[in-house]
N, C-alpha and C positions, 0 to 999 in steps of 0.2 A: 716381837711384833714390829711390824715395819707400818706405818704412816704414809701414803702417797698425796699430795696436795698437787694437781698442774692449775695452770694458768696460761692465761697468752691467746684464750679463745677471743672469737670473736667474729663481726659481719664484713667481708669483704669482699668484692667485684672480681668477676669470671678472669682468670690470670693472676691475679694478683698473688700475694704471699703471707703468709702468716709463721711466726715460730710457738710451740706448746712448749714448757716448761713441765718438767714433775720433780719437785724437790721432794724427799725422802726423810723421814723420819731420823734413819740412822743408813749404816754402808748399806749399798747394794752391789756391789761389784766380790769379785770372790771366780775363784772359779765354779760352782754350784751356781751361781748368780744367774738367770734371765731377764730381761727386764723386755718393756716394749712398750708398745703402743697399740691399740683395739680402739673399732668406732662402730656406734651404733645409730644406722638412721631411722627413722620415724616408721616404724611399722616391718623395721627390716631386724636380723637375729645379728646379734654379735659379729665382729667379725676381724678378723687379722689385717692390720696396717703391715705392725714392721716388729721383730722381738729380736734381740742380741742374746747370745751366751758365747758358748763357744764357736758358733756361727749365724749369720746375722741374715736373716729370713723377710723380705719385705714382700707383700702381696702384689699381683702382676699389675694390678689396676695403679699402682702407685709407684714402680720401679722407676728411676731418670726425675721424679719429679719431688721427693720426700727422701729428706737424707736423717734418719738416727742419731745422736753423739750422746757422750755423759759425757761430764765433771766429775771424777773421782774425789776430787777434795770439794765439793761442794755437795756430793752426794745427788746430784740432778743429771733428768735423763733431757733432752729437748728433742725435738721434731722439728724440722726445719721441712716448710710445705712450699712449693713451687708450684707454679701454673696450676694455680688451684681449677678445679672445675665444679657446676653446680654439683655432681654427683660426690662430688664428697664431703657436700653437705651432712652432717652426722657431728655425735657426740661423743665425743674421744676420751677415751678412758687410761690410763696410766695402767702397766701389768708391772709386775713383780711376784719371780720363785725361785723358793731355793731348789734345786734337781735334787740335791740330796735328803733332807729332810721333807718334801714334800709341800714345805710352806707356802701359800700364796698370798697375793692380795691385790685389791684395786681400788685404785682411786676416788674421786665423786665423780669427776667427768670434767669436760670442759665442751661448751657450743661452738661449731662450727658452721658458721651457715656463708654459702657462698652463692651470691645471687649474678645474671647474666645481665 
């Protein structure tokens, strides 16, 4: 069982930046390993930011302006968010799977709210 805790949400103005934190329970890197990041806004369905495995997949709405990284030894994924816009106003969620055993799991979330 893997544990995902992010942090780092928060309210800030059209351009600005913010970074999301997901510290991990225990590893998540491996080659099986995916990890990512999903946001969900207010009346809207899930939806893909950015996931890593063995290639790393960001959604168009966000390419040039949100960049992925871990910490292998701290066991954390972060989101590094640029020229924020209102529209990615949404509630960000942590992902985590193993490819091989099938495992998943997600986070609580973290707010995002970016006003203009």
């Amino acid at each position: 069982q893997v544990q995902l805790v992010e942090s780092g949400g928060g309210l800030v103005q059209a351009g600005g930046s913010l970074t999301l934190s997901c510290a991990a329970s225990r590893s998540i890197s491996g080659i099986n390993a995916v990890v990512g990041w999903y946001r969900q806004a207010l009346g809207k369905q899930r939806e893909l930011v950015v996931t890593v495995g063995r290639s790393t997949n960001y959604a168009d709405s966000v390419k040039g302006r949100f960049t992925i990284s871990r910490d292998n030894a701290k066991n954390t994924v972060y989101l590094q968010m640029n020229s924020l816009k209102p529209e990615d106003t949404a509630v960000y969620y942590c992902y985590y799977s193993n490819a091989f055993s099938g495992y998943n799991t997600w986070g609580q979330g973290t707010q995002v709210t970016v006003h203009s």
